[in-house]
N, C-alpha and C positions, 0 to 999 in steps of 0.2 A: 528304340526297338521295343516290340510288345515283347514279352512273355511267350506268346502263343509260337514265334520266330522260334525259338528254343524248344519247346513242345513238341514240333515238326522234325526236328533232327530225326534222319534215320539212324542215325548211329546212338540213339540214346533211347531208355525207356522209360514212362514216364509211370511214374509208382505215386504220385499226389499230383495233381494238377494245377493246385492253385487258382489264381486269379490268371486270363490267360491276356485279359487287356490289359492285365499292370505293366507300366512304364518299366524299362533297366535302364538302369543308366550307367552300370560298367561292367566287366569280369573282373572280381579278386579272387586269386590261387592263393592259398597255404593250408597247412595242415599242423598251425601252433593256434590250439583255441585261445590262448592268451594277446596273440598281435591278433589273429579277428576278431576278436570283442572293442579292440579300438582300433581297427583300421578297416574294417570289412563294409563297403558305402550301403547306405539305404537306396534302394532297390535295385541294390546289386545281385548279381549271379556270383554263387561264393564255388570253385571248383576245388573238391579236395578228398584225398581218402580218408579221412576221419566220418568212420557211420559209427555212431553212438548218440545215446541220447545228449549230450552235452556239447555237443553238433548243432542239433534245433537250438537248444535254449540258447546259444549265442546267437544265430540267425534269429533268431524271434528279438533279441536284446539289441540286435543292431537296423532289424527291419529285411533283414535280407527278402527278396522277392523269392528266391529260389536256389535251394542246393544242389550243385549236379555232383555225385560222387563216380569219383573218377576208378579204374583199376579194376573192375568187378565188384567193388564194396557195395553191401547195399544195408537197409537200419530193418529193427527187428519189427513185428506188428504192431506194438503198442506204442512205438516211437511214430510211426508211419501215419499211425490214426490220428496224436498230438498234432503232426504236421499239418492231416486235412483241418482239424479245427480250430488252426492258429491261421491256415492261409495260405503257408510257406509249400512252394512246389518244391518237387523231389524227384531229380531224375538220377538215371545209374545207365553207364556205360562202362564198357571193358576197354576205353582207350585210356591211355596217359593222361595225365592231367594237362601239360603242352596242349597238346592234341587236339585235345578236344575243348580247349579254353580258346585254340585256333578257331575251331569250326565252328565255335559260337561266334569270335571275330567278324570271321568272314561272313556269314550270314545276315548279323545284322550289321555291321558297319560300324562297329562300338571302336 
């Protein structure tokens, strides 16, 4: 699945864009920056309420394609701009992490 599949969600907004033809190749949930810095895959969607800068630098450290932060959380401006010039897309929805790691599922077929 592109990227761009994700970016389409009505149920999500998209606050960095990213590359929107980059490849994903899965969904990982969690919200321990310690198990995703070694488990979170290259050009995965990482679904998780942690908005902090320490958020990016693990997605940047693991390659993540794209964070979607789940619950309403969203990162502050100066994290957001780091995003656009690392690559890493960035979207926020007010659904469950479940939820909406489902509807990324469903969408693309991961």
């Amino acid at each position: 699945m592109k990227l761009q599949t994700i970016l389409e969600l009505p149920q999500c907004r998209v606050l960095v864009k990213g590359d929107p033809s980059r490849e994903i190749s899965r969904i990982f949930c969690c919200d321990l920056l310690s198990i995703a810095m070694g488990k979170a895959p290259s050009d995965g969607v990482w679904v998780t309420v942690m908005g902090n800068k320490n958020t990016l630098a693990v997605a940047s450290l693991t390659d993540t394609a794209c964070i979607v932060l789940a619950e309403g959380v969203s990162l502050d401006e100066d994290t957001l701009a780091k995003a656009e010039e690392e690559g890493i897309a960035i979207l926020a929805t007010d659904l469950p992490i479940f939820d909406i790691a489902l509807e990324i599922h469903e969408a693309g077929d991961l």
